[in-house]
N, C-alpha and C positions, 0 to 999 in steps of 0.2 A: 642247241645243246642245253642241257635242262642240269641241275645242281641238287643233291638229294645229302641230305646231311641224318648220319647215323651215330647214337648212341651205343656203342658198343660194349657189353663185359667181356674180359678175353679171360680165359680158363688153359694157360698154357701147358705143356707136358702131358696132354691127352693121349688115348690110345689111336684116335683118328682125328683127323682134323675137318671142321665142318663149321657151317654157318647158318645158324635157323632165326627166324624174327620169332619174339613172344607176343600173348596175345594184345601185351601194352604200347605192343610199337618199338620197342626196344632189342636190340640184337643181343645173341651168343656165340660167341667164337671158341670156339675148343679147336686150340694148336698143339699140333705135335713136338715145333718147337721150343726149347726153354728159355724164356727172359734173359739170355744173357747178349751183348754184343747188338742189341737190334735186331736178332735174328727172329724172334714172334713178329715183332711188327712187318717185317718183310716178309713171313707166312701170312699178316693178315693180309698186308697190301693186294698181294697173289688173289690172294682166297677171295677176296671184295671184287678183284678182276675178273675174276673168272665167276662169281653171282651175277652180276651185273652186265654181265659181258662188253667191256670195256680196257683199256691200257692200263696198264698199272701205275703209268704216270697220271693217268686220268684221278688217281687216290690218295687223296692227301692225310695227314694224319693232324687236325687241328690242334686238338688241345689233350694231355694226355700220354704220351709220346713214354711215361715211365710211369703209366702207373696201370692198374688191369681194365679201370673205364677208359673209354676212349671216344674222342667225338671224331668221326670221321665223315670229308666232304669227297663226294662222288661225282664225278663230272658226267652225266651221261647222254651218250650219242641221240 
């Protein structure tokens, strides 16, 4: 099992939700849900699961947790 750590900007309140890498290496998340209650982060956790094809437990959210950067570690199969 290998460890992939992602820099994330998250763009909440989108028309769709999606996840592209830029050409610097750094991710974009555009969530449908709004920052309130943890509910973006547990759209992005989803959304990293299903890129990756991996758990959602497999995604953890390091550092970042309330604010729209996000450093996030990926556990992958």
């Amino acid at each position: 099992m290998s460890v992939v750590t992602l820099q994330i900007k998250v763009k909440p309140r989108a028309k769709t939700s999606s996840l592209e890498q830029l050409k610097d290496g750094t991710w974009v998340a555009r969530l449908k849900s709004p920052p309130v209650d943890g509910k973006a982060n547990e759209e992005l956790v989803m959304l990293i699961a299903k890129q990756f094809r991996c758990r959602s437990a497999d995604v953890l959210i390091k550092a970042g947790a309330a604010s729209r950067t996000k450093l996030v570690q990926v556990h992958t199969p």
